[in-house]
VOBA-1610 file (N, C-alpha, C; in pm, whole numbers, padded with zeros to 5 digits, always signed):
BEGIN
Unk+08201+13047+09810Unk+08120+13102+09702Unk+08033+13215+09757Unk+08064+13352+09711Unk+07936+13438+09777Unk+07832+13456+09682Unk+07698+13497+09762Unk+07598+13470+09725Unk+07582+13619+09662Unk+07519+13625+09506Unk+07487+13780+09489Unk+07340+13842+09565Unk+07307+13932+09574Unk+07183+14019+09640Unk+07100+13976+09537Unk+06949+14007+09556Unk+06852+13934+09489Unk+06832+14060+09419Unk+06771+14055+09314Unk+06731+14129+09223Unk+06571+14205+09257Unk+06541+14302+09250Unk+06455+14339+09298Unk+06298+14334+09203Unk+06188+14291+09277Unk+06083+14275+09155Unk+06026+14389+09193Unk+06043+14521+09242Unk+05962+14659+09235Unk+06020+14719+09182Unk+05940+14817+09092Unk+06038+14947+09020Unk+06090+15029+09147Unk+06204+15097+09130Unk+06269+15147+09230Unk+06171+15290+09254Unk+06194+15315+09407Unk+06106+15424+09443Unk+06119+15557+09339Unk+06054+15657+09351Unk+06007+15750+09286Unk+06070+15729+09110Unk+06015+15650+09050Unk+05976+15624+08892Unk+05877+15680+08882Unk+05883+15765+08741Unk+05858+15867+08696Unk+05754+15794+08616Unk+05571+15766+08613Unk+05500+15695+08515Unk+05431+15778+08469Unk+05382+15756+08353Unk+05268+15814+08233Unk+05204+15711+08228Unk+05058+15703+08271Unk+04932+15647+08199Unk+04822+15713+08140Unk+04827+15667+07982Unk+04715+15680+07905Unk+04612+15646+07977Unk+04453+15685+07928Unk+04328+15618+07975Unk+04368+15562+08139Unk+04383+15652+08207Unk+04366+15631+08367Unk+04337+15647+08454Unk+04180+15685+08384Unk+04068+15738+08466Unk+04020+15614+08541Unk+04022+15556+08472Unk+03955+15404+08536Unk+03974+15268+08476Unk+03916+15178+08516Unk+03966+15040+08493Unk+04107+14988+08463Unk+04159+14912+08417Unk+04278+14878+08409Unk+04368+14983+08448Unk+04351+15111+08362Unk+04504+15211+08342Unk+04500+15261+08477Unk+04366+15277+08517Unk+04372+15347+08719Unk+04456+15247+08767Unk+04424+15077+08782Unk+04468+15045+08832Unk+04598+15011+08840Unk+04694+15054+08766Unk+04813+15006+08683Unk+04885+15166+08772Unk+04785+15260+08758Unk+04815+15420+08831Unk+04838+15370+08991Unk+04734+15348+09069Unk+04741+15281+09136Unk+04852+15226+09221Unk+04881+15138+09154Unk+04997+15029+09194Unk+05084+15067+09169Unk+05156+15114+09099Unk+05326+15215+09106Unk+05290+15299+09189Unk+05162+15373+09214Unk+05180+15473+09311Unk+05177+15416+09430Unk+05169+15312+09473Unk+05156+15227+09590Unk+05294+15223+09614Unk+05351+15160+09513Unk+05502+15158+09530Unk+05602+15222+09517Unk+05548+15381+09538Unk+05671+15505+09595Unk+05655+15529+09406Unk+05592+15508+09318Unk+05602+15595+09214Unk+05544+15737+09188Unk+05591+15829+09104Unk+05541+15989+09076Unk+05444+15923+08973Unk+05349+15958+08944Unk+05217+15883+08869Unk+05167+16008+08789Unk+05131+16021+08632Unk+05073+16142+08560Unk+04946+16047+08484Unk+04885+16070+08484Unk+04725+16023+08436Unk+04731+16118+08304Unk+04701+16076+08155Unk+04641+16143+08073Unk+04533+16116+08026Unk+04423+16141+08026Unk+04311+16071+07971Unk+04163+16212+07932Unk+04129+16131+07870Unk+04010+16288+07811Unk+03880+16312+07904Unk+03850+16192+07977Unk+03760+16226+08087Unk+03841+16243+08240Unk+03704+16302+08341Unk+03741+16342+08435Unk+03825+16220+08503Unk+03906+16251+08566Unk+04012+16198+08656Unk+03971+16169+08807Unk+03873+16061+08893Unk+03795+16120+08970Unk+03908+16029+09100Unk+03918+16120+09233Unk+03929+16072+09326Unk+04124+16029+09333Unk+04153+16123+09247Unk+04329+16111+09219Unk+04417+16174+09351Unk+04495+16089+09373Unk+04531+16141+09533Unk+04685+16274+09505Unk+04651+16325+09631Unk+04785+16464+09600Unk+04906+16422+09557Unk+04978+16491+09457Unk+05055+16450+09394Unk+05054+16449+09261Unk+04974+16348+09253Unk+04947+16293+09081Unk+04955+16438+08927Unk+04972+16392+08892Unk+05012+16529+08743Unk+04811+16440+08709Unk+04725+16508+08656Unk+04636+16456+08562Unk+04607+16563+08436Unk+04629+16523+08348Unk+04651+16596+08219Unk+04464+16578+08147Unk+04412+16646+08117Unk+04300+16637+08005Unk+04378+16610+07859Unk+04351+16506+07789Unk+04342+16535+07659Unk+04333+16414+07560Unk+04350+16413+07419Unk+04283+16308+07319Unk+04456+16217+07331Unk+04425+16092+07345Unk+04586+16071+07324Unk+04618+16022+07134Unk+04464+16052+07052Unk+04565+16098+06905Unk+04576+16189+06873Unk+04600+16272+06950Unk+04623+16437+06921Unk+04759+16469+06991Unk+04857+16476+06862Unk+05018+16415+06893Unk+05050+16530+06989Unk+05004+16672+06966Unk+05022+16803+07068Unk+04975+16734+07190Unk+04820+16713+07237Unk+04783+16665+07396Unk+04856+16602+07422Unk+04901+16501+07350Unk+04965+16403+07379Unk+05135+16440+07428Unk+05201+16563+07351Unk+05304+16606+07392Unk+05329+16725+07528Unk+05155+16746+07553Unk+05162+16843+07640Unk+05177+16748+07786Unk+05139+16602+07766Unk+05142+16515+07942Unk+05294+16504+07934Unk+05368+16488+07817Unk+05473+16417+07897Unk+05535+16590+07918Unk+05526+16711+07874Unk+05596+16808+07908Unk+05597+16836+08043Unk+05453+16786+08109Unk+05403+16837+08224Unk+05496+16749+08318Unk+05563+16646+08265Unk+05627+16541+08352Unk+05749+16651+08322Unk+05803+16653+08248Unk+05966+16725+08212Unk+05946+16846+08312Unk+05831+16890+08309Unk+05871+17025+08431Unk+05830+17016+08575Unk+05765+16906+08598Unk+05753+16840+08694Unk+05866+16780+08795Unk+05907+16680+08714Unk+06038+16542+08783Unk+06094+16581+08636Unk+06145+16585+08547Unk+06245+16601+08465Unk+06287+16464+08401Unk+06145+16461+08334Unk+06108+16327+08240Unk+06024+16215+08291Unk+06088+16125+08218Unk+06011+16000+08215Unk+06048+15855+08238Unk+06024+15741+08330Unk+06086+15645+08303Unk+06015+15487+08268Unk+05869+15567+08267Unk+05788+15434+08249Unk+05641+15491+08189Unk+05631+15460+08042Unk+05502+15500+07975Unk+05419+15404+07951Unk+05244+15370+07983Unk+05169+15292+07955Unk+05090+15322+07862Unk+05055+15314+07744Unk+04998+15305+07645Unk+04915+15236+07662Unk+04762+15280+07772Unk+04652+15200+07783Unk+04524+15251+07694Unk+04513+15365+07667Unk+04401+15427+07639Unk+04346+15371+07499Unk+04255+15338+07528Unk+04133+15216+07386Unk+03996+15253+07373Unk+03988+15248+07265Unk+03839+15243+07187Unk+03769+15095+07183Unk+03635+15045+07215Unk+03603+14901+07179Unk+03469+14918+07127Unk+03459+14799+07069Unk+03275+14817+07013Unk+03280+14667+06944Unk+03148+14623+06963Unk+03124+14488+06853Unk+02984+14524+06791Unk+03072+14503+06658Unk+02982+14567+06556Unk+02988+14485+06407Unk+02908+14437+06360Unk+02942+14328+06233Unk+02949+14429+06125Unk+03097+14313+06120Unk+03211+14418+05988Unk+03094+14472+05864Unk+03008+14427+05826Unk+02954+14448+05689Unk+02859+14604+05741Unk+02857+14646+05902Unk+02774+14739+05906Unk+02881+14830+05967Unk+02985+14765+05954Unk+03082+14891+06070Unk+03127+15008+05965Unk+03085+15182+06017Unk+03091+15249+05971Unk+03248+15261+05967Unk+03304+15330+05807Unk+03436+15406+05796Unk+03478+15480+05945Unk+03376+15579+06015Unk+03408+15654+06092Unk+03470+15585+06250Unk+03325+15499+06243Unk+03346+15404+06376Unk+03507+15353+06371Unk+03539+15286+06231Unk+03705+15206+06175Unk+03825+15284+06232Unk+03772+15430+06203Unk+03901+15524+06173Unk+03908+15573+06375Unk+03825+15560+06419Unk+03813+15635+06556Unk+03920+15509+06641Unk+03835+15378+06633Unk+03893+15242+06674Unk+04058+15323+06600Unk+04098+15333+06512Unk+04269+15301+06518Unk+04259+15434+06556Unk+04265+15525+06563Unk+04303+15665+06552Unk+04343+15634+06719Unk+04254+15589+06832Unk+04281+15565+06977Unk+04357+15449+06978Unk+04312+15348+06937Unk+04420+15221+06973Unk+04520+15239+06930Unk+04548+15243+06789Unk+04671+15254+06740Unk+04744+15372+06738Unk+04716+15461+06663Unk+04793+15612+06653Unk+04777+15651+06796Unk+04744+15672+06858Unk+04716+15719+07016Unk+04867+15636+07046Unk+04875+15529+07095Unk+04970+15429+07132Unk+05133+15452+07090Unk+05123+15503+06924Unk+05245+15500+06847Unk+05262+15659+06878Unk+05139+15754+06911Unk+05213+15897+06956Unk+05263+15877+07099Unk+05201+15826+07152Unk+05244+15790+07331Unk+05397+15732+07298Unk+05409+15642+07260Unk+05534+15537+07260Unk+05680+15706+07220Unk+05632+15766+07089Unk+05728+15831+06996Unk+05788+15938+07052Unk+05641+16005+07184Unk+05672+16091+07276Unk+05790+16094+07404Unk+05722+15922+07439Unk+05815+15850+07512Unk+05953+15847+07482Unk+05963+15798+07352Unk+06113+15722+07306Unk+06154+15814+07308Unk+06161+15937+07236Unk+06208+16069+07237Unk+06308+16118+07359Unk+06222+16092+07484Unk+06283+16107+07600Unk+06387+16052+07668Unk+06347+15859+07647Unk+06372+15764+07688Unk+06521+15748+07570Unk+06542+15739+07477Unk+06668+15733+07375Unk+06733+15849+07340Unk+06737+15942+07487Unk+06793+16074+07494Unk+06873+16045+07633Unk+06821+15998+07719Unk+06860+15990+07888Unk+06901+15785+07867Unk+06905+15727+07744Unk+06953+15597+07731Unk+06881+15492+07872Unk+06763+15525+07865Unk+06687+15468+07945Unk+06539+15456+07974Unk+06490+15321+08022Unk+06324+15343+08040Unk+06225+15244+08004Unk+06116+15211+08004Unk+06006+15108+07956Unk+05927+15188+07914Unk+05873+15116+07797Unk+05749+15140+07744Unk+05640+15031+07742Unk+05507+15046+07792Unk+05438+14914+07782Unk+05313+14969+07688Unk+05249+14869+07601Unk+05108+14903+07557Unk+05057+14830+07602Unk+04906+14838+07637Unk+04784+14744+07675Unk+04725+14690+07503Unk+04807+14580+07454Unk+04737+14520+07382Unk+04558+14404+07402Unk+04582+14307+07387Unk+04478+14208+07444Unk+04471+14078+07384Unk+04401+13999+07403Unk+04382+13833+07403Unk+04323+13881+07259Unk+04222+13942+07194Unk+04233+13960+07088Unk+04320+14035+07010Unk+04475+14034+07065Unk+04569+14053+06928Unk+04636+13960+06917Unk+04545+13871+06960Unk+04641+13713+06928Unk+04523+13641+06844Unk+04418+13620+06927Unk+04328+13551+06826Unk+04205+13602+06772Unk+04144+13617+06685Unk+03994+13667+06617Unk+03875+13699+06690Unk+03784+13761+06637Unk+03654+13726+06708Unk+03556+13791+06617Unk+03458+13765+06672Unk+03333+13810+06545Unk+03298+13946+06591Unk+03264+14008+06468Unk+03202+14170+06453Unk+03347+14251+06570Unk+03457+14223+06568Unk+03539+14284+06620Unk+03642+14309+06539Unk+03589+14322+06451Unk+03736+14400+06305Unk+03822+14478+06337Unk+03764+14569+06384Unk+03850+14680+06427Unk+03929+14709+06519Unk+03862+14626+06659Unk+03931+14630+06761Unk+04039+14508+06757Unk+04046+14389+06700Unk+04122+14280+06680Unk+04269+14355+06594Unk+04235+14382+06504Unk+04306+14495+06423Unk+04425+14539+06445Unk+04345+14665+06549Unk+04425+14761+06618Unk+04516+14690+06740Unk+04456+14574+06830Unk+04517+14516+06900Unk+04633+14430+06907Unk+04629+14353+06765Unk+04762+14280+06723Unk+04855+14371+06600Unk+04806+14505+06580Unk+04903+14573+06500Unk+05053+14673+06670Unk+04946+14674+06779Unk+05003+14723+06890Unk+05079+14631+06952Unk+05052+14495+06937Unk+05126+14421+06936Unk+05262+14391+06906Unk+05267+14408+06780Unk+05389+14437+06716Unk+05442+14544+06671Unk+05367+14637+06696Unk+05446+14784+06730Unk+05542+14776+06834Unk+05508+14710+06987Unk+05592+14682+07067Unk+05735+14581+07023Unk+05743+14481+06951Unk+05860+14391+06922Unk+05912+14502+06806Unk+05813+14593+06745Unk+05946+14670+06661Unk+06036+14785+06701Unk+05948+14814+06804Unk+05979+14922+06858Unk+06098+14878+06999Unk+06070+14729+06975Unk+06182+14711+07109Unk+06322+14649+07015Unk+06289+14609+06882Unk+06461+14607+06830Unk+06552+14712+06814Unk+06413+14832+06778Unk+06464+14942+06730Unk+06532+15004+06844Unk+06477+15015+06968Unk+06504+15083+07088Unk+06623+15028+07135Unk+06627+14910+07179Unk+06658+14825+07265Unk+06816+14853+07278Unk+06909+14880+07187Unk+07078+14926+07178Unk+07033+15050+07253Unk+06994+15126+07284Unk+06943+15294+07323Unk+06911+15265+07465Unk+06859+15151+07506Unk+06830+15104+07677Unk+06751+15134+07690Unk+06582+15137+07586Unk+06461+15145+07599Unk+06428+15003+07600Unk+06356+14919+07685Unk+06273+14815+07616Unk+06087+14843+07639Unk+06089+14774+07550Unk+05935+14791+07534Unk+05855+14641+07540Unk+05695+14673+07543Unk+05674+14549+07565Unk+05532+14538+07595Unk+05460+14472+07534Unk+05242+14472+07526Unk+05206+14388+07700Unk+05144+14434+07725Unk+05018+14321+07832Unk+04923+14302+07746Unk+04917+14170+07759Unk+04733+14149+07675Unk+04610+14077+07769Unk+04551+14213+07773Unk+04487+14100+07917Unk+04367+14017+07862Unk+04328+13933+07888Unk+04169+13892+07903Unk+04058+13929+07948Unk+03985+13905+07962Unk+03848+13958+08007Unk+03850+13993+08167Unk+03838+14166+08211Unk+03896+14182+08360Unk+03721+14246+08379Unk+03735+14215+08534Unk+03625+14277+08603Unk+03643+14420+08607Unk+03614+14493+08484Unk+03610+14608+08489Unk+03486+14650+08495Unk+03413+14770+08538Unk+03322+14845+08495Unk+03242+14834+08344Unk+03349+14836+08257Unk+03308+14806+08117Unk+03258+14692+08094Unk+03327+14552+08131Unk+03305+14430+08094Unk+03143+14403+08172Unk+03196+14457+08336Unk+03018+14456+08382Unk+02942+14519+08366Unk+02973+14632+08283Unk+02894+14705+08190Unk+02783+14585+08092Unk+02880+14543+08025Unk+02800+14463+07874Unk+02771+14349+07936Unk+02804+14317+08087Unk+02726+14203+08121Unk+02628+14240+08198Unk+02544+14309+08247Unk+02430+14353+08257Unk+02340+14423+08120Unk+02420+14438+07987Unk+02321+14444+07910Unk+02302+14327+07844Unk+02325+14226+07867Unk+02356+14107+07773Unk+02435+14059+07648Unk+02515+14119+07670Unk+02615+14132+07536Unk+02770+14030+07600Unk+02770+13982+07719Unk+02835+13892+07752Unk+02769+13794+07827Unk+02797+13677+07834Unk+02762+13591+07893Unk+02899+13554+07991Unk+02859+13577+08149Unk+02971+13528+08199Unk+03021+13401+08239Unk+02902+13275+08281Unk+02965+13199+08288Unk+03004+13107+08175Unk+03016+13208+08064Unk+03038+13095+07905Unk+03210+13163+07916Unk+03278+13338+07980Unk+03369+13359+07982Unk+03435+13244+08079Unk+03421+13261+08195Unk+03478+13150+08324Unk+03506+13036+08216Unk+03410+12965+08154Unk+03436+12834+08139Unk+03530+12834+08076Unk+03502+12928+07955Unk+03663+12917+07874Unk+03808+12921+07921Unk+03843+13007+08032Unk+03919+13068+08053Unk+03980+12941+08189Unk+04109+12815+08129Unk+04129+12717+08220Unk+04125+12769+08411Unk+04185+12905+08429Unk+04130+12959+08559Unk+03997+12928+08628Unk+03915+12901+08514Unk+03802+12949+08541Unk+03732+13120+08623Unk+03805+13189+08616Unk+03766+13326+08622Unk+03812+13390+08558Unk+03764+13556+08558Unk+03782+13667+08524Unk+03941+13718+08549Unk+04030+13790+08472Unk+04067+13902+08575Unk+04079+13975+08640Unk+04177+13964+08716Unk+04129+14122+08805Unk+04210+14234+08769Unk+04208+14366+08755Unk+04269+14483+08711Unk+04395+14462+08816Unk+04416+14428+08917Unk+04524+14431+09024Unk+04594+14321+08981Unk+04541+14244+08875Unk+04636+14136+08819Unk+04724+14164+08721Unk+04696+14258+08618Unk+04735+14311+08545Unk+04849+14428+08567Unk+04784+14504+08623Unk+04869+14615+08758Unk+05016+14540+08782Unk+05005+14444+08829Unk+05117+14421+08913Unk+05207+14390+08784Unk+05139+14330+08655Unk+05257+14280+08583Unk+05364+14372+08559Unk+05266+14499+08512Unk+05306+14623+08487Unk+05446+14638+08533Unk+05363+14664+08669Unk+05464+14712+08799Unk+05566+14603+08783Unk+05588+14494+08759Unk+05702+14336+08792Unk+05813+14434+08653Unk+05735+14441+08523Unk+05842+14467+08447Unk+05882+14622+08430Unk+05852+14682+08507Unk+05925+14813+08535Unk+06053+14779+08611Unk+06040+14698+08729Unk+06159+14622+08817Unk+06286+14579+08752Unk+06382+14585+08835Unk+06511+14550+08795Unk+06530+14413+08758Unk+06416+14292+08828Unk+06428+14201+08801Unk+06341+14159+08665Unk+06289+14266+08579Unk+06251+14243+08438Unk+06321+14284+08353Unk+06463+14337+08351Unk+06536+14413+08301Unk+06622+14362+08158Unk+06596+14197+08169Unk+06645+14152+08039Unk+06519+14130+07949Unk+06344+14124+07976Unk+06251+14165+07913Unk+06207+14294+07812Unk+06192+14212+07691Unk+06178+14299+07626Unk+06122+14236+07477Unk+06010+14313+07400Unk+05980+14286+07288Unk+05930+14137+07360Unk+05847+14136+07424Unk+05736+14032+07477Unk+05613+14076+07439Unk+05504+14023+07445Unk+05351+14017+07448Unk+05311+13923+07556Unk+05300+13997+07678Unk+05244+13889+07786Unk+05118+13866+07791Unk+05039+13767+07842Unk+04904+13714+07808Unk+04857+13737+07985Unk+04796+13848+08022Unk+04706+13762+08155Unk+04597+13780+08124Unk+04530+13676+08096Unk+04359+13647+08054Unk+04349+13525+08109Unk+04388+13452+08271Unk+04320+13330+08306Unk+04348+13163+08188Unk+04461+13236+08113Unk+04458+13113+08045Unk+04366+13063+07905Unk+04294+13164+07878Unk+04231+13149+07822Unk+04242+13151+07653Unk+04398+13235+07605Unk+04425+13208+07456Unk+04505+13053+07433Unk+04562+13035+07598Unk+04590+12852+07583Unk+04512+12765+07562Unk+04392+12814+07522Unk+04278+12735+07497Unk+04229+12702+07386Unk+04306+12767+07286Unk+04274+12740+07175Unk+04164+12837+07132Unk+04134+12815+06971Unk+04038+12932+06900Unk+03864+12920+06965Unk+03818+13022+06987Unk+03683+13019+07024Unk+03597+12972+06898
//
């Protein structure tokens, strides 16, 4: 009986990535880690890009502004000559009780979560169901699975990205695109220790929830990334993966 070769869990060297919002927290680190692993890495995001190592493409711009948005992946086409892995991280958040949340605040929340995501993805597919190949991932979250208070908008936008990914991966999927959400949980980002030094989180009420009992870490998330870019994620697709510590197995808050 011979044995077949193992399937590989790294995307193969020089993969071609696009990350939304990858200035920092999660989407850096998601930049990061393919670039660790022999990937060509393009950052699009509307703030500065700080401390991006030689190489990297970093694009300025809004990712719902379907042009900015068409000008990163061009910069890849004349760069390396496309695309083979797009992250759809870039998000708006706020907790704000629905009865005071402005129209404007509503429309900004989807205009970035959602339309941002579905121009990233359309830019992508474009490419990707031309060359019959490629991943697409969005950064959904633990709230596009379950509720939360004064988070209308962001809950919303998070489980409509959700299933933008399973439609977008039936639709794709004969074409040899698959697609596919991370939803992370609560990560030690900047942001999260942001609102926990203003008091707007309580952390050891997050820990407890979360059967881990901790936080995530952005390098946790990163790697999933990186696992289903790999050959050995290659029958994945039209998933919503959960890394939040366990914590939507926990039932409703």
């Amino acid at each position: 009986m011979s044995v077949s070769e193992p399937i590989s869990p790294l995307p193969p060297p020089g993969t071609r990535v696009l990350v939304t919002g990858g200035a920092r927290g999660i989407g850096r680190a998601v930049a990061d880690a393919f670039a660790a692993r022999g990937a060509r890495v393009c950052i699009l995001d509307r703030d500065t890009v700080p401390d991006t190592p030689e190489g990297w493409l970093r694009v300025a711009g809004n990712v719902a502004d379907a042009a900015e948005v068409e000008a990163a992946f061009a910069a890849m086409d004349a760069a390396w000559g496309g695309v083979d892995v797009a992250l759809a991280n870039a998000g708006f958040s706020m907790n704000t009780p629905t009865l005071d949340l402005s129209v404007e605040d509503w429309r900004r929340t989807v205009d970035v979560n959602l339309t941002g995501a579905f121009l990233t993805a359309q830019a992508a597919g474009r490419r990707m169901v031309r060359d019959g190949a490629g991943l697409i991932l969005f950064t959904s979250s633990l709230y596009g699975t379950i509720g939360g208070a004064e988070r209308a908008a962001y809950c919303s936008t998070k489980a409509a990205v959700a299933n933008l990914a399973r439609s977008l991966a039936c639709e794709w999927g004969p074409r040899g695109v698959r697609v596919n959400a991370l939803a992370p949980g609560y990560t030690e980002t900047t942001l999260v220790s942001d609102l926990v030094a203003r008091g707007r989180l309580d952390p050891a009420a997050l820990t407890a929830r979360a059967p881990l009992r901790r936080l995530v870490q952005p390098e946790e998330v990163a790697a999933l990334a990186c696992f289903l870019a790999s050959p050995a994620a290659s029958a994945i697709t039209g998933a919503v993966l959960p890394v939040d510590a366990g914590w939507t197995a926990n039932g409703a808050p």
